[in-house]
C-alpha angles and dihedrals in degrees: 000000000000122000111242093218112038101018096239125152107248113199117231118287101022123134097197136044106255088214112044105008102246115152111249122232082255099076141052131159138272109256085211098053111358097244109151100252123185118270096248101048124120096186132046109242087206113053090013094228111130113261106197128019111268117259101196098053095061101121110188129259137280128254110215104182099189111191106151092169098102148005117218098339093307122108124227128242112209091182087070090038080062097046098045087050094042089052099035091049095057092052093046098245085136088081099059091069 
């Protein structure tokens, strides 16, 4: 690599230019303590937080279908859903389940 400023050549790896001084496109600084991190790190190897969101660890989303419409082809009646629960609580049937 070759250093932007002074036209040095920089070695692999390095965050600084061994000659002037200039900060390489590989580093940038930890938002938490200010330590020069590399480019490509998630986590600070300083003060340990994580610096940027993981990129590996996205799983996709969810799919929630909500048709509540009908079960197995036959539609519901809410007015007999009332009515169970209006007899069957009078008699006490609600405590057996």
């Amino acid at each position: 690599m070759v250093c932007k400023n002074c036209g040095a050549n920089i070695p692999n790896g390095e965050l600084f230019c061994p000659n002037c001084g200039t900060r390489t496109e590989n580093a940038k600084f930890c938002k938490y303590c200010g330590a020069v991190i590399g480019a490509d790190c998630v986590v600070c190897p300083a003060c340990g937080r994580q610096v940027e969101p993981l990129q590996s660890a996205q799983q996709p989303q969810p799919v929630y279908v909500n048709n509540n419409a009908t079960y197995s082809g036959v539609a519901k009646s809410k007015w007999t859903a009332f009515f169970l629960c209006l007899f069957l609580g009078l008699i006490g049937a609600h405590k057996f389940y």
